[in-house]
C-alpha positions as CSV (number, residue, x, y, z in Angstrom):
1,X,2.3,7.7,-86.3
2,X,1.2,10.3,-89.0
3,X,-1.2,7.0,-90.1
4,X,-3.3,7.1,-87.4
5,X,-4.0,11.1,-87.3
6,X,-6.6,11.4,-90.0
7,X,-8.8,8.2,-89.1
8,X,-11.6,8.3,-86.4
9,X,-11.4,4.6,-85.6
10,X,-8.1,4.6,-85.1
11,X,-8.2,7.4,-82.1
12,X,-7.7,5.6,-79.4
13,X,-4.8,3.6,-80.7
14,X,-3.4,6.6,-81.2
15,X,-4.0,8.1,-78.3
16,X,-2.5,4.3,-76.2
17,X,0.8,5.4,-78.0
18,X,0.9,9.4,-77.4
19,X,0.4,7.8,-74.0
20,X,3.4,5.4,-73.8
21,X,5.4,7.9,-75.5
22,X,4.7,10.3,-73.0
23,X,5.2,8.2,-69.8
24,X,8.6,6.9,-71.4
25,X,10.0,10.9,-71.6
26,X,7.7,12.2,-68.5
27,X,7.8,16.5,-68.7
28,X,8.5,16.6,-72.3
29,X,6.8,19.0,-73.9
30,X,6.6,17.9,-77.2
31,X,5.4,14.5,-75.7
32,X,2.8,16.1,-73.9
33,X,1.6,18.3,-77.0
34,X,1.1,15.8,-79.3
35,X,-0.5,13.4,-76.3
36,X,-3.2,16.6,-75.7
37,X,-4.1,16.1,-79.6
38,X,-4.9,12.6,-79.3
39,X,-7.0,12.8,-76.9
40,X,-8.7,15.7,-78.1
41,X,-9.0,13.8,-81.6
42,X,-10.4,10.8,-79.6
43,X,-12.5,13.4,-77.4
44,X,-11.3,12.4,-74.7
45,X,-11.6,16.6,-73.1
46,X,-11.5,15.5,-69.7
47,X,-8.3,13.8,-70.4
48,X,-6.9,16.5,-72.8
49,X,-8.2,19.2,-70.0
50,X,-6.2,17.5,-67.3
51,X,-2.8,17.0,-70.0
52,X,-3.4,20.8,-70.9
53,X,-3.2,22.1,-67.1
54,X,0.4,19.9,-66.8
55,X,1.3,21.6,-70.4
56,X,0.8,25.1,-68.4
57,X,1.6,24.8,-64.8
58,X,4.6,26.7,-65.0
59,X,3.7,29.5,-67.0
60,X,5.7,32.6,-66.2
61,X,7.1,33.3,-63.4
62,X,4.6,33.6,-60.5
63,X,2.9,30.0,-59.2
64,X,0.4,29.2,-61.7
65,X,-2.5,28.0,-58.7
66,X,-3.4,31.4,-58.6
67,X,-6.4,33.2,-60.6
68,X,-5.5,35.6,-63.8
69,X,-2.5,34.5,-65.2
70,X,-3.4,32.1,-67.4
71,X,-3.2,28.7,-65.9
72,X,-5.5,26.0,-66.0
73,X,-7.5,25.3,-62.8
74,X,-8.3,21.7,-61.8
75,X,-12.2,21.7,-61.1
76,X,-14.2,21.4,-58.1
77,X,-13.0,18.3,-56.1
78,X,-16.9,18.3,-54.8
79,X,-17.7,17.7,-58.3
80,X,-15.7,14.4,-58.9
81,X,-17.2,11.4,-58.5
82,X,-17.5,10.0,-55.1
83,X,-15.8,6.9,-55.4
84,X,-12.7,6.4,-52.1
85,X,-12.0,3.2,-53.2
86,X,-11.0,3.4,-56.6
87,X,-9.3,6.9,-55.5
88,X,-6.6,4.9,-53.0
89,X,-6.4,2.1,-55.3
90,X,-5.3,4.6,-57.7
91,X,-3.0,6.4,-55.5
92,X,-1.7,3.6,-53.2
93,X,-2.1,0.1,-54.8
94,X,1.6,0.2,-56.7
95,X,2.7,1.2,-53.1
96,X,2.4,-1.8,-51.3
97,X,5.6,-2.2,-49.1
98,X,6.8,-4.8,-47.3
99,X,7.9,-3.2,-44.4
100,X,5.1,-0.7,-44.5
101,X,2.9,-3.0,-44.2
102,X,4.8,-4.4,-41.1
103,X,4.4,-1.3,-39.3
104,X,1.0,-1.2,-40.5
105,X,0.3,-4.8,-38.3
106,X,2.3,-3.1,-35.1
107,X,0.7,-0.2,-35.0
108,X,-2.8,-2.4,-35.0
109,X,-1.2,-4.1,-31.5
110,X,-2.0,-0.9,-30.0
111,X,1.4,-0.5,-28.6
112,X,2.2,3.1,-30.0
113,X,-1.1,3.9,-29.3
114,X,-2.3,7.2,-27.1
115,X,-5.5,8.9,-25.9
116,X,-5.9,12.6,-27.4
117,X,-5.3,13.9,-23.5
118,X,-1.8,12.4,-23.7
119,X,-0.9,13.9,-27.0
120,X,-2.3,17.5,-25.7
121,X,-4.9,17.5,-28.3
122,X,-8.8,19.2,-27.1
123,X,-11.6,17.8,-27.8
124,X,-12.8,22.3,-28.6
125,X,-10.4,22.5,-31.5
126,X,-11.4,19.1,-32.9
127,X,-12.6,20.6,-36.8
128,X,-15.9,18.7,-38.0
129,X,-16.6,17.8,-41.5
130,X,-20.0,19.3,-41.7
131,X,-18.6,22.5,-40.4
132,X,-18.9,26.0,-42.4
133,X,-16.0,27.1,-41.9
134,X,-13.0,27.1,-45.1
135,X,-10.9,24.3,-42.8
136,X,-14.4,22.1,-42.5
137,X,-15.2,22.1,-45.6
138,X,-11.9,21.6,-47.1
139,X,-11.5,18.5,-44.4
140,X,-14.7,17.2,-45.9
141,X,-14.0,17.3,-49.1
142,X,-10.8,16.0,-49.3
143,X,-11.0,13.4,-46.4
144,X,-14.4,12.4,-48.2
145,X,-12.6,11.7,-51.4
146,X,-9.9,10.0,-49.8
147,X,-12.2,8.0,-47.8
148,X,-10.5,9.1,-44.8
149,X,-13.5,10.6,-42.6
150,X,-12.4,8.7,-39.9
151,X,-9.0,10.3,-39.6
152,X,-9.7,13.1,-36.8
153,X,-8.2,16.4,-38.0
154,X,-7.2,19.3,-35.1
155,X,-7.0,23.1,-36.0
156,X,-4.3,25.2,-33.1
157,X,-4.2,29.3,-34.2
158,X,-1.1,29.3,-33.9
159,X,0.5,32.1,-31.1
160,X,1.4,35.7,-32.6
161,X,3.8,35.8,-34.3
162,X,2.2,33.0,-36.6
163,X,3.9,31.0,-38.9
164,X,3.8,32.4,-42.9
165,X,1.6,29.3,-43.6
166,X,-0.1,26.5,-41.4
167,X,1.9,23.8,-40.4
168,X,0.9,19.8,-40.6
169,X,1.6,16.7,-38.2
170,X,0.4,13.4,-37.7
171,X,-0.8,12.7,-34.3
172,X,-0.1,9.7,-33.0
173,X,-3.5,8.4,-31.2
174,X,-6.4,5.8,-31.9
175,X,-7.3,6.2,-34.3
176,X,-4.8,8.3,-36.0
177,X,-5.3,12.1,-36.2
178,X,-3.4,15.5,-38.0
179,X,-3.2,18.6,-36.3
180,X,-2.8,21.9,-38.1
181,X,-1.4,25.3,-36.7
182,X,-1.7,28.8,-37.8
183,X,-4.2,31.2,-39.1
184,X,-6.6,29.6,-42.0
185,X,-8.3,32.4,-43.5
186,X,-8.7,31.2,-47.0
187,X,-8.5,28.7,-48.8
188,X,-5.5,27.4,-50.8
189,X,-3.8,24.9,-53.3
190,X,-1.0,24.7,-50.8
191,X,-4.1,23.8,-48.0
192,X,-5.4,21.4,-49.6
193,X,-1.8,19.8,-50.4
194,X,-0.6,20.3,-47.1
195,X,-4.1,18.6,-46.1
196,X,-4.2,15.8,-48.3
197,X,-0.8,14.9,-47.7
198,X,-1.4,14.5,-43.9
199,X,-4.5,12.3,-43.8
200,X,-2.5,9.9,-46.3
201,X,0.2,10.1,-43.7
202,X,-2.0,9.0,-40.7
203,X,-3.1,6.1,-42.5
204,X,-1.8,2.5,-40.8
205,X,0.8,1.8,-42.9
206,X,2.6,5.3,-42.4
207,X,1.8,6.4,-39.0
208,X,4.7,5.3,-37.5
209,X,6.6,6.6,-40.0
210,X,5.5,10.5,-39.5
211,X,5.4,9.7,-35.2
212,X,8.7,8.6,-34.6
213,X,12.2,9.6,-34.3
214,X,14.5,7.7,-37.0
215,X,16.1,6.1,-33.6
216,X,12.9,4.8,-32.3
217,X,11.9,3.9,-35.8
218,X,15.1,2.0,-36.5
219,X,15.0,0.2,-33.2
220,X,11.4,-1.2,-33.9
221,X,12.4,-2.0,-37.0
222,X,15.0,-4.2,-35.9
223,X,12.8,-5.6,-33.3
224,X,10.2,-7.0,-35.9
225,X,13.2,-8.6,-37.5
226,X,14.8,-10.2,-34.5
227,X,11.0,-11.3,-33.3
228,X,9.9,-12.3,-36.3
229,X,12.5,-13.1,-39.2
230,X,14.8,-15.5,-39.8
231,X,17.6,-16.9,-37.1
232,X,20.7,-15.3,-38.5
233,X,19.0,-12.0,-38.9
234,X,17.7,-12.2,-35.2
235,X,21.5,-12.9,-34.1
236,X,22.8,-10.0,-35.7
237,X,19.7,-7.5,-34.8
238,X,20.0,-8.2,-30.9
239,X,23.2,-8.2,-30.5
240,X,24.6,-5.6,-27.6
241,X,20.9,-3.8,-28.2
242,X,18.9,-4.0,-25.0
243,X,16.0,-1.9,-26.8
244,X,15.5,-3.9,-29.4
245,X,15.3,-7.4,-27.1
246,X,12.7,-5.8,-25.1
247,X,10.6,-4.4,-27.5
248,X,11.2,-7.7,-29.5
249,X,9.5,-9.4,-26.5
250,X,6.5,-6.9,-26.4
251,X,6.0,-7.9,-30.2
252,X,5.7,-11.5,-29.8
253,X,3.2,-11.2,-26.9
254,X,0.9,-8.2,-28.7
255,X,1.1,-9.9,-32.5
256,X,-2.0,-12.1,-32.9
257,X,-1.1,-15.5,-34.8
258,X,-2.4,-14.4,-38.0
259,X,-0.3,-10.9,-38.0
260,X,2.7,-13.5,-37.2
261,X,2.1,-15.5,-39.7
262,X,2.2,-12.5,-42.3
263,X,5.1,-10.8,-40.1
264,X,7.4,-14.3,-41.0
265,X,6.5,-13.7,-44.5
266,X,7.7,-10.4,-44.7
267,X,10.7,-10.9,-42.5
268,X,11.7,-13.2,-44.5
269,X,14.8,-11.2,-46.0
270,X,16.0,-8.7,-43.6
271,X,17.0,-6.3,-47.0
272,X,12.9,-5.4,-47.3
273,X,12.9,-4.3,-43.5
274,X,14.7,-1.2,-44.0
275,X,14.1,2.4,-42.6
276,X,15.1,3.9,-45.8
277,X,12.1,1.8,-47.4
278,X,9.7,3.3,-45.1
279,X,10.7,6.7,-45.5
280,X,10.5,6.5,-49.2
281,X,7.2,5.0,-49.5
282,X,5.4,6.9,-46.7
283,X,6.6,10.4,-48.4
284,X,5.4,8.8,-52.1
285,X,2.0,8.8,-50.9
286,X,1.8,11.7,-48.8
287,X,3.0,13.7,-52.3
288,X,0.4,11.8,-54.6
289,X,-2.7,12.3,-51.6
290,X,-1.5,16.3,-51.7
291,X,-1.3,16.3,-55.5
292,X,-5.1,14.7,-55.8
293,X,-6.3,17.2,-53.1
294,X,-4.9,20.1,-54.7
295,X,-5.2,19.1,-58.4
296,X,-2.8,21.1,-59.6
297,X,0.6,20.0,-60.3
298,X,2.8,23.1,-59.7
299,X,1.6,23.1,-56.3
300,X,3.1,19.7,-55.7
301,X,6.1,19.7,-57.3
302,X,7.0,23.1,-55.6
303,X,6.2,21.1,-51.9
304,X,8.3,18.5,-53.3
305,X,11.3,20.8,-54.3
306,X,10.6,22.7,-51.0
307,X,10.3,19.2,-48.9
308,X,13.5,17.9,-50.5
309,X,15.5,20.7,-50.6
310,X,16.2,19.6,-54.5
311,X,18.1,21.7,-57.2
312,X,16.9,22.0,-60.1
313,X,19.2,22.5,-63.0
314,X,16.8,24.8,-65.6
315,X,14.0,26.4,-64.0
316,X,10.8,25.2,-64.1
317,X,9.1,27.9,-66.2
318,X,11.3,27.1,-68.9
319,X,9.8,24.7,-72.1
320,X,12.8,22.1,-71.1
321,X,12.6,22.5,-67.2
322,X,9.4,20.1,-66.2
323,X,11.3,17.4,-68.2
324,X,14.9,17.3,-66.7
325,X,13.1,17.3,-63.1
326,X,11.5,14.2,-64.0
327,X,14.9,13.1,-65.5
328,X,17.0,14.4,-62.6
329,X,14.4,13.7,-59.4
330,X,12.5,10.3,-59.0
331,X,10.1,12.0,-56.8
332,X,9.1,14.7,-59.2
333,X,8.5,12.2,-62.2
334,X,6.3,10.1,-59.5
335,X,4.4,13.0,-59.4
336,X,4.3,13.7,-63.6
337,X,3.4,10.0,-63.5
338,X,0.7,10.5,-62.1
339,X,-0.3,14.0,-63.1
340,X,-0.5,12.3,-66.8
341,X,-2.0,9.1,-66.3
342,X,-6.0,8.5,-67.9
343,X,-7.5,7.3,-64.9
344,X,-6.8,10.4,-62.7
345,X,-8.0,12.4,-64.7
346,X,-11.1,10.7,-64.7
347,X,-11.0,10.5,-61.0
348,X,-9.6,14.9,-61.0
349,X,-10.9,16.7,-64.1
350,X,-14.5,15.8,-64.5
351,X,-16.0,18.8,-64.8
352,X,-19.5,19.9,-63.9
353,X,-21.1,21.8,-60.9
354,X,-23.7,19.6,-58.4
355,X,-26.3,21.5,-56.2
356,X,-24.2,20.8,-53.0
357,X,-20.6,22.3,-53.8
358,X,-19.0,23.5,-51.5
359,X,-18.0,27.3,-52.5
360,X,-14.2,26.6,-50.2
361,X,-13.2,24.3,-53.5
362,X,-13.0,27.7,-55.9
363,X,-10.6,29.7,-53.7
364,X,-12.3,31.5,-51.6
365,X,-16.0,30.9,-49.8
366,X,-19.1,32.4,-48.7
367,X,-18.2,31.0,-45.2
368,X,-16.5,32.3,-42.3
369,X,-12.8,31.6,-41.9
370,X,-11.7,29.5,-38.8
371,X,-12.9,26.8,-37.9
């Protein structure tokens, strides 16, 4: 490797190697290091800016998404490029699931469908994009970026006393919405995670997955199977499970030919139909939507300890700690994975200011709080 230091032209073969090195030991610090100097010898200072915040996240011991102790602070999400569609590709496209993608063609039958009145949602705490407030403006932002304007979001103050810090859920209506409670006076890293992660989690293919009991999930699940995968598999589904006939009936009136048709494919093996699969996937890209929101990575891992309940054998503040997370917990080396990775830089770290920003993305805002 020591060949490739001293010569220009060979910069960004260098740096294509630092890279693989450091995605093959994800968290190690030495790794990391020597991948920052590549890409600073190939300037590459978005990229090296971006490897530099992951190098630092856990500096010391308070969270590092605060001002003043050194960290390095993603830059202003209303400075990034405005480009949704190459944002979910990089986010969800490795995602694809079978059986997410199943749910994904129920919940277009309009069967789990409600109106806001039924789901005790009003229409007065209904936050707009375009408001001034910290919660509009943050909704904006992110939901712009994400390309998820469509995706209603609700704001409840929660009763005294209020929860430590607001609270997310997915709302199960048409089209999909996320209701937040408690006080938003400021904003946060840990808001715009919590914020981010919810509008991925209304999306099609994982709104079913955040709106239903595991029983009711597990039941349809087993429905789609017995309505629409193979014989033997629908034998052993309905057996002794009135639930499942019924709502295996429902299915194969609401499905239009053309869902069926991809539901058969799909159902082909009962093994890709499984709730455990769901689960998985749905949580994946709720953590990686939170992560881009709040651009920096302590705050997401920290949610994803939290959200787990995971141990962590050396503490995250030490040199060693970020690296035997990644070795010990799939779900934190997702997030290093991506954290790392060239393009999301490109689509996180550019840095710059644009006439428009909104002051919310800094930490704090020349705008009332509420919304």
């Amino acid at each position: 490797m020591k060949s490739f230091a001293p010569r220009d032209d060979r910069s960004r073969e260098a740096l294509a190697v630092r890279r693989m090195q450091a995605h093959l030991r994800l968290g190690d610090r030495g790794a990391l290091e020597r991948l920052q100097a590549a890409a600073i010898a190939d300037k590459n200072m978005t990229y090296a800016r971006a490897i530099e915040h992951v190098l630092r996240a856990f500096e010391g011991d308070e969270p590092s998404d605060r001002r003043g102790d050194g960290a390095v602070l993603p830059p202003l999400l209303a400075a990034q490029r405005d480009a949704p569609e190459l944002v979910s590709a990089l986010l969800f496209r490795d995602l694809e699931s079978p059986v997410n993608e199943a749910l994904a063609l129920v919940w277009e039958t309009g069967l789990y469908r409600r109106d806001a009145g039924q789901s005790g949602l009003v229409a007065s705490e209904r936050v707009q994009p375009t408001s001034p407030t910290v919660l509009g403006e943050l909704y904006g932002a992110v939901a712009g970026h994400l390309g998820l304007l469509r995706t209603a979001l609700f704001h409840q103050r929660a009763p005294s006393p209020a929860p430590p810090s607001p609270e997310g859920q997915v709302i199960r209506v048409n089209p999909p919405a996320v209701l937040l409670r408690g006080e938003i006076r400021e904003d946060s890293p840990e808001l715009r995670y919590l914020l981010g992660a919810h509008l991925a989690g209304a999306m099609p293919d994982y709104v079913l997955v955040n709106t239903s009991a595991e029983d009711e999930l597990r039941t349809l699940l087993s429905a789609v199977v017995a309505a629409f995968g193979p014989l033997e598999a629908t034998a052993h589904s309905t057996r002794g499970n009135p639930a499942v006939v019924r709502l295996e009936q429902n299915l194969w009136q609401l499905i239009p030919p053309r869902a069926e048709r991809r539901l058969r494919e799909i159902c082909d093996s009962a093994s890709k139909m499984t709730y455990e699969a769901a689960v998985k996937t749905t949580r994946t890209a709720m953590r990686r939507a939170g992560l881009f929101a709040a651009g920096n990575l302590a705050t997401a891992v920290r949610a994803t300890v939290k959200e787990r309940g995971l141990e962590l054998a050396v503490p995250l503040s030490q040199p060693e700690g970020l690296a035997a997370a990644c070795a010990a917990h799939p779900e934190v080396a997702d997030l290093v994975r991506l954290a790392t990775r060239m393009e999301y830089a490109e689509a996180r770290w550019q840095p710059g200011t644009v006439p428009s920003l909104r002051r919310v993305d800094t930490g704090s805002s020349r705008f009332r709080a509420g919304t």
